[in-house]
N, C-alpha and C positions, 0 to 999 in steps of 0.2 A: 340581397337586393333581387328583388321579382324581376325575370328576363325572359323574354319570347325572340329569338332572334331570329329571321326569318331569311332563306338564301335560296337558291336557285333559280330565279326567274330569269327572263333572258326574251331576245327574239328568235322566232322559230319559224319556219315552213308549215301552213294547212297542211294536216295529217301527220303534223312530226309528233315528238315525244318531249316532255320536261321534266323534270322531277323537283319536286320543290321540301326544305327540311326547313323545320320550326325547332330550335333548340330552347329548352328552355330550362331555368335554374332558378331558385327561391323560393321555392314553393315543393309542396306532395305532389310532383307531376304524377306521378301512380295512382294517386288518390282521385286523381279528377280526370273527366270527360272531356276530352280537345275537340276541338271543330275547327274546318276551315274556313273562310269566307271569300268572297272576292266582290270586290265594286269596278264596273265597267264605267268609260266617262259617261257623265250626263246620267246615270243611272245609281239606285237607292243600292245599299251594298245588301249582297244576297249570300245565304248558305249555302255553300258546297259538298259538306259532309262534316258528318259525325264520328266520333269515336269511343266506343266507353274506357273507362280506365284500365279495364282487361285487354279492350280488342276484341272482346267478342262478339258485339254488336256493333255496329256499322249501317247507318245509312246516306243513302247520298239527296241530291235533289234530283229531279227527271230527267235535267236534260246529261246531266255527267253521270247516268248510270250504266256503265257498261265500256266508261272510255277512261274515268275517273279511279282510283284505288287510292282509300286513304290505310297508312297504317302506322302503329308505334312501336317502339322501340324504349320499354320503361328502365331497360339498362343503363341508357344512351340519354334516357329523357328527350328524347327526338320523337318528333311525329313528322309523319313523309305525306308528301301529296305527288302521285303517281299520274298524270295526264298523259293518254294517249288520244292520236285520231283526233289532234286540237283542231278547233276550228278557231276564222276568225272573229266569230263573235265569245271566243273563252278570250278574249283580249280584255285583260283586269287590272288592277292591283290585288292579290292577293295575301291574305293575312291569317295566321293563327288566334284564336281564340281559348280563353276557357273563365268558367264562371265559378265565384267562391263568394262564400257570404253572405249573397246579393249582390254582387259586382260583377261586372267583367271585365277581363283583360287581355289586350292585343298586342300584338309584334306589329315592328313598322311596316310591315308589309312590301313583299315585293314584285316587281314590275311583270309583267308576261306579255308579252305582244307577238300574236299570230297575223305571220303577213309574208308574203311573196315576193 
């Protein structure tokens, strides 16, 4: 059975740190490109970054460049999302993704709120 289970969100301090893990099982996680997303309320859900099956390419969106680290672990079938330097507008749901066949598939997605 195809599983993205998604864990570490949490509430945090402007300028703290989270770390967020997408496990997942049922599938060639090695074989495929992961991505993160996140949807802020009131707003269309956006990409956070990419990752190829390797790791060896890696890109982010603009504004999480430089505060953001996506990476994977094709041992573990884990992909990690590294936030640092959050602000309160990285306040989302965030979700793992990946695309096979023509479809996509997501984890439930979990909570992060940056706030004082």
């Amino acid at each position: 059975q195809l599983q993205l289970v998604v864990s570490g969100g949490g509430l945090v301090l402007p300028g703290g740190s989270l770390s967020l893990f997408c496990a997942a099982s049922g599938f060639s996680f090695s074989a495929l490109a992961m991505r993160w997303y996140r949807q802020a309320p009131g707003k269309e859900r956006e990409l956070v970054a990419t990752i190829s099956r390797s790791g060896d390419t890696i890109n982010y969106a603009d504004s999480m460049k430089g505060r953001f680290t996506i990476s994977r672990d094709n041992r573990k079938n884990t992909v990690y999302l590294q936030m640092d330097s959050l602000k309160r507008e990285d306040t989302a749901v965030y979700y793992c993704s990946f695309s096979s066949s023509g479809n996509d598939y997501w984890g439930r997605g979990t909570q992060v709120t940056v706030s004082s």
